[in-house]
N, C-alpha and C positions, 0 to 999 in steps of 0.2 A: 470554608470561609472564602466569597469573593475576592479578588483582585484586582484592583483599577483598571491597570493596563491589560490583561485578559479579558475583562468584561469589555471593556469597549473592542476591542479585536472581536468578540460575540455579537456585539451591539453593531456592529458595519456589516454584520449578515455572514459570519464566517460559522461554520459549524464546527467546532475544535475537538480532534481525536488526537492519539494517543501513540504514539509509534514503540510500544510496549504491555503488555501483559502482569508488570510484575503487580502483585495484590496491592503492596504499599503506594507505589506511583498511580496505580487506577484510583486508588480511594482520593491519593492529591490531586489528580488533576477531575474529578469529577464534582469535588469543592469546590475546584475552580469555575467550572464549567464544562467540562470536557463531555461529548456525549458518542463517543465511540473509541474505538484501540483496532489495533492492529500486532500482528503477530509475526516471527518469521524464526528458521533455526539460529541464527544469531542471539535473539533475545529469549528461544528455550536453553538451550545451550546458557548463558549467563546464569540464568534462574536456576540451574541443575547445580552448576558450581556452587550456590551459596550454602548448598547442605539444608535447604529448608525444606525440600523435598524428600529425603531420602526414606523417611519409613514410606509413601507412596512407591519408589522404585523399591524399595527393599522388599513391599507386597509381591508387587509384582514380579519378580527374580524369585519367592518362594515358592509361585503359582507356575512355573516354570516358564515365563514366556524367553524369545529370543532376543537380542538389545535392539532391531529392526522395531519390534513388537512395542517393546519398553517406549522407545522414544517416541511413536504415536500416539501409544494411551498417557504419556508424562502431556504432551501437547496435546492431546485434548480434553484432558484432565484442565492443565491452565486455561485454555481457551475457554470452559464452558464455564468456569469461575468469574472470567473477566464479563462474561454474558448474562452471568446472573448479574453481577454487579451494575450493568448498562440495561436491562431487561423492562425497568422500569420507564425510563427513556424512549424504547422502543414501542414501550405501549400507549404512553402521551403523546407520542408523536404517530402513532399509527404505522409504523414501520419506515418512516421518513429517516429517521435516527436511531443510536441507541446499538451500531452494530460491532461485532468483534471479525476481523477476519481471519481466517485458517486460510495455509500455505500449503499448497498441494506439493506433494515427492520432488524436490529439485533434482533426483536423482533421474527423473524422466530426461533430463536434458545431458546425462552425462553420457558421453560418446563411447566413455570405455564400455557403458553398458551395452551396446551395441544393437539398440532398438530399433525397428523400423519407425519412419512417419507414422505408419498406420497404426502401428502399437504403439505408439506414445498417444497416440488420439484417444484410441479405446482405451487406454488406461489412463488419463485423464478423464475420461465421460466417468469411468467404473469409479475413481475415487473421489472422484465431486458427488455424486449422488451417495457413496456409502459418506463421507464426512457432513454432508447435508442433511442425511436423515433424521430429520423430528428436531429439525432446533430450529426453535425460531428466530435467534438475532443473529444467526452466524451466516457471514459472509465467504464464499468460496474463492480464494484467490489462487488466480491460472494467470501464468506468465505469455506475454505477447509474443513467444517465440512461435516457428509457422505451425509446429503439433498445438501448441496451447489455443492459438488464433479459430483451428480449425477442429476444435472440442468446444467452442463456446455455442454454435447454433443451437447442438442437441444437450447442452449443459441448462442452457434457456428452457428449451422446450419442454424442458423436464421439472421446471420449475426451480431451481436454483440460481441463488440469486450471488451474485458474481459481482467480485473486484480483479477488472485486467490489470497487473500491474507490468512493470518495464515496458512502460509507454515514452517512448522520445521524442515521436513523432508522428504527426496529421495523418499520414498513410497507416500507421500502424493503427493508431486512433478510429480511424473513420472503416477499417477493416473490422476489427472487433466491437464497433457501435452495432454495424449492420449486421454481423452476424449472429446477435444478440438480438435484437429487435428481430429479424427474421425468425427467429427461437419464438420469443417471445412470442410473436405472434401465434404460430402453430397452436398457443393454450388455448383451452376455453374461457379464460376468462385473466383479465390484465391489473385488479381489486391490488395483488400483492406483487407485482413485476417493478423490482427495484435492479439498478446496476449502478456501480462507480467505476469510473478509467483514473487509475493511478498514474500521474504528466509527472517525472521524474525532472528535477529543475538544479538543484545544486550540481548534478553530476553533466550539465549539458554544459555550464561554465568552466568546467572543469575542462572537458572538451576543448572547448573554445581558446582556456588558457594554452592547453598541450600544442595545440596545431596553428593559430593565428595569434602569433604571440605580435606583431605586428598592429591588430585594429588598435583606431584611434583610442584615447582613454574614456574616451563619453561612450564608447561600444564595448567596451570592456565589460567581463561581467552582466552583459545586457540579455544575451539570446536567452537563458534557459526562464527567464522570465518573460520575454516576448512570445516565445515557444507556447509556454504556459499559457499566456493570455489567449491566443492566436484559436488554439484546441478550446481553450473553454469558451469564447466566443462561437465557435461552430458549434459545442454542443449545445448552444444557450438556443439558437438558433433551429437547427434541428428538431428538439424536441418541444420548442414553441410550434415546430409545423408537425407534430408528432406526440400531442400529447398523450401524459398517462396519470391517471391517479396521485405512483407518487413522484417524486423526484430523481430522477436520473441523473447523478451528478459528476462532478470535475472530483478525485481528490488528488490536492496539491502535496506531492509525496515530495524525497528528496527534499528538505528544506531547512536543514542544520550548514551553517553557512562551510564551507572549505578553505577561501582564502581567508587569515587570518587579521585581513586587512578589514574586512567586512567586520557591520556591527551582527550581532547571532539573528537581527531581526527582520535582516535586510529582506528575505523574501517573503518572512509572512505579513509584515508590511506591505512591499509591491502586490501580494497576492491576497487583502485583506479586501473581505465584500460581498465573497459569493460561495456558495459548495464547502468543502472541507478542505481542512488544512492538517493531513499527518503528522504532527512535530514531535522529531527524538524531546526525551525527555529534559535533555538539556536544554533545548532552545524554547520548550513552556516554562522551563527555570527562569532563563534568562527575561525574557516577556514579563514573567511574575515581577521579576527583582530591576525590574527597568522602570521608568517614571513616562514610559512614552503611552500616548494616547494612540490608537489606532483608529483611523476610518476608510471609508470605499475607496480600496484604486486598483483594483482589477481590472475597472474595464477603461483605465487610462493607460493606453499604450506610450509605447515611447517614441521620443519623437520622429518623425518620417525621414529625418537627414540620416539618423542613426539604423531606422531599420532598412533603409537602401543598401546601408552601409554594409552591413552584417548579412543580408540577403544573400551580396555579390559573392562576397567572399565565402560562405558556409555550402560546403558538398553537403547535402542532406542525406543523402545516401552513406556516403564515407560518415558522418554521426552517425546514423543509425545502427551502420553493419558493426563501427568499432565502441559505439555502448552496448549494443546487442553481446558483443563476444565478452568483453568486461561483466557486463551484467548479469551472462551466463556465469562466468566464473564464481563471481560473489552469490551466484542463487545455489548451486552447488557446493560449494568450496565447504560454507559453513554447514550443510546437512551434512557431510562428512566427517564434518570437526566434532558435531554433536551427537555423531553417532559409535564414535570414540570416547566420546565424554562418558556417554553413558558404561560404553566396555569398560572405562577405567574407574566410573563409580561402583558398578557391578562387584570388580576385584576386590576396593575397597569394602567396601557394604558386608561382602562372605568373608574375609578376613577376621574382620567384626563381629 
């Protein structure tokens, strides 16, 4: 059943996705309107816990796989459910919409593992292309760390269609557009050449609050949404001088508010108009259960006394490096947690 306040959020040109997997939540919010999801070990991990899975794991632990083993076929197990679910979407729209994305090993970024650059590269190409084979709404997500950056040309060229995500910033942005389009190009043919850059925006505020706790109160709160716009105006731009078939879009990730002062809808508001909007479940809750009307103000920045403001003061470099190391951590942290989850449902399960 529609929703007032979601439909018009739909209706200002936002395309609304999912920042979840679970069966229940895809079927709500595709009532809604929702016409994509996204995936990550945090939200397998949760879905392991509720025990709605376990004859699927219980299979698999009789077939003898190793818990490594388990928790990618349990994820791509979910993932390819939530893709049939959107599949339809995908095909009304011609591959414009309608997609699910899969999170490549965050364990490539873990330092204990002791991999070189050049092996995290090739082992990002090797498990884009084996999670990509023969599906057609699933999207590859490879993190904008410098191995992830420098896997995306031949990720492209290969035909895989890609969401960067831990994106902060214009540099990092405009490194993985062009490495991507230069992919891209290498095909024979550009018919199905889709990409999304995931612009992480709650957590740039957050930023902003830790280190300039000083800016005025009309700057407060302000960059990770100026950020946002900033990147999605360059790409709106670039690929008007770079057209393709389909849509190469912004998705606005990050976007369940943090400070507790904020309304939940503070940024899909500022960022309602264009491309996609990834929203944790909670904040297409909050949208559902709100009376607000949403329309276009993406491409209404803020105003120029404030982004001066906010210019002077932010090391773009120092954000970068220390979401970058943050963001490593939370890309990691949780494939570890989830890959205990699974040991300990294992125990469970044979006990049983």
């Amino acid at each position: 059943m529609k929703n007032a306040s979601i439909d018009s959020l739909i209706r200002s040109g936002t395309k609304l996705y999912l920042d979840s997997i679970d069966p229940d939540l895809v079927e709500q919010n595709i009532a809604w309107g929702a016409v994509g999801a996204t995936s990550n070990p945090i939200i397998i991990n949760d879905l392991i816990q509720t025990g709605r899975f376990d004859e699927s794991i219980a299979r698999l632990i009789a077939d003898g796989h190793d818990d490594e083993t388990i928790c990618w076929q349990v994820t791509d197990l979910l993932v390819r459910e939530a893709q049939v679910a959107f599949h339809p979407v995908w095909t009304a729209t011609q591959g414009n919409a309608g997609w699910v994305s899969f999170e490549l090993d965050p364990l490539l970024e873990d330092s204990s593992k002791g991999l070189s650059h050049s092996q995290q590269v090739a082992r990002y190409i090797e498990l884009g292309q084996q999670w990509s084979a023969e599906q057609d709404n699933r999207m590859i997500k490879v993190p904008a760390t410098s191995a992830g950056l420098d896997a995306l040309e031949e990720l492209a060229a290969w035909g895989v269609t890609l969401n960067v995500t831990l994106i902060f910033t214009m540099r990092q942005y405009e490194i993985a557009r062009d490495a991507i389009w230069r992919g891209a190009k290498r095909r024979k043919w550009l018919d199905k050449f889709k990409s999304v850059y995931s612009i992480f925006v709650s957590r740039i505020d957050q930023y902003t609050a830790d280190k300039l706790p000083n800016l005025s109160n009309s700057a407060k709160g302000q960059y990770g949404i100026l950020n946002a716009q900033r990147i999605w105006g360059e790409n709106q731009n670039f690929w008007k001088n770079n057209p393709t078939p389909l849509q190469q879009e912004i998705i606005f990730a990050s976007t369940g508010t943090k400070d507790p002062k904020d309304v939940p809808w503070k940024y899909v508001s500022a960022l309602a108009g264009s491309d996609i909007q990834t929203n944790p479940p909670a904040t297409n809750a909050a949208v559902a259960e709100s009376s607000q009307i949403f329309e276009s103000r993406v491409g209404r920045q803020v105003a120029p006394a404030i982004q001066q403001e906010l210019d002077a003061a932010i090391d773009i470099a120092d954000l970068e490096s220390t979401l970058m190391s943050q963001g490593i951590a939370k890309f990691v942290t949780p494939q570890k947690t989830l890959l205990k989850a699974v040991a300990e449902k294992r125990a469970l399960l044979e006990i049983s």
